[in-house]
C-alpha positions in Angstrom: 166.2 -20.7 65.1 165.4 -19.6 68.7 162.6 -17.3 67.1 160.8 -21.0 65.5 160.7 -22.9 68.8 159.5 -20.0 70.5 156.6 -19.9 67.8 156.5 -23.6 68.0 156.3 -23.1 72.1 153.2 -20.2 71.5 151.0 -22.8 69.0 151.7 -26.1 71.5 149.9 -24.0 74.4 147.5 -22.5 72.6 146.6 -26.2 71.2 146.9 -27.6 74.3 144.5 -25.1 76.2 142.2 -25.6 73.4 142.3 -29.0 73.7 141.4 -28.4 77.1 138.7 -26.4 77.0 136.8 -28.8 74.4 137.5 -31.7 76.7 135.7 -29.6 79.4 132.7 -29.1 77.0 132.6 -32.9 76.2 132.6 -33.8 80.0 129.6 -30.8 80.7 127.6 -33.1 77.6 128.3 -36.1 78.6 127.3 -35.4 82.2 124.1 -33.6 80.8 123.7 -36.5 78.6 124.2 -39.5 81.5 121.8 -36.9 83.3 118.6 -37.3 81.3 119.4 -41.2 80.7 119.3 -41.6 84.4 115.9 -40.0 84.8 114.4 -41.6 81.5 115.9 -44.9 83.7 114.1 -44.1 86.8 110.6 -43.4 85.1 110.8 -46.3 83.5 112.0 -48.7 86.6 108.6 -46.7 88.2 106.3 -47.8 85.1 107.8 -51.6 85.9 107.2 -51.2 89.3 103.6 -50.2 88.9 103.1 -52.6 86.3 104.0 -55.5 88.4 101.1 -55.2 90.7 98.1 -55.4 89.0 95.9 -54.3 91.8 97.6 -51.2 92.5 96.5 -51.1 88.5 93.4 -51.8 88.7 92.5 -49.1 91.2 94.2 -46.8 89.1 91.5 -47.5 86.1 88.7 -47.4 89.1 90.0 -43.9 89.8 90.3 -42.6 86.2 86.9 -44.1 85.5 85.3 -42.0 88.6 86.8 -38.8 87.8 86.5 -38.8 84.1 82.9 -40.3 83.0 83.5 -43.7 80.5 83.6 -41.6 77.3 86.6 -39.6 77.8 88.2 -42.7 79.5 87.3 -44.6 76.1 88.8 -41.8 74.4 92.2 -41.9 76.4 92.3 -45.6 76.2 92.2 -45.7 72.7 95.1 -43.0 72.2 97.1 -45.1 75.2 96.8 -48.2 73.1 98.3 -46.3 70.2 101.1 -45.0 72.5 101.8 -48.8 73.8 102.0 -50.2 70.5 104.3 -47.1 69.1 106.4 -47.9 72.4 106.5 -51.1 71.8 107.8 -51.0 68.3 110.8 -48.7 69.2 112.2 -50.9 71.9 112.0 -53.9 69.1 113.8 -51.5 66.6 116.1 -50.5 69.9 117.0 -54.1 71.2 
């Protein structure tokens, strides 16, 4: 009888540190996880930020249309549109 509980005893430990280690895993991936949602936040509390004056935008497109020469800025309006429209379809299919 003695020889069962102390069997019994071994498995509950080894469960238990096991248990243990895996909770530490899930914490490291949660915190990795709540990590890369707090950035993803911040960029997109930025982009709302910018967005909201539409000066600051407008000097932006000034800028871009300096350095880059109307073609290419055609060219990377086009694909941005796509982007926005993309973008705007997942938050729908999010919210």
């Amino acid at each position: 009888m003695r020889r069962r509980e102390f069997e019994l005893a071994r498995r509950r430990e080894a469960l238990v540190a096991r248990s243990a280690a895996q909770r530490a895993l899930l914490v490291a991936a949660a915190d990795e996880i709540i990590g890369r949602l707090d950035r993803i936040d911040q960029r997109i509390n930025a982009v709302r930020r910018f967005l909201q004056h539409p000066w600051l935008l407008l000097g932006a497109i000034a800028a871009m249309a300096l350095l880059f020469g109307p073609r290419k800025l055609l060219r990377i309006a086009s694909r941005s549109a796509l982007w926005f429209t993309t973008a705007q379809r997942v938050l729908r299919l999010v919210r």
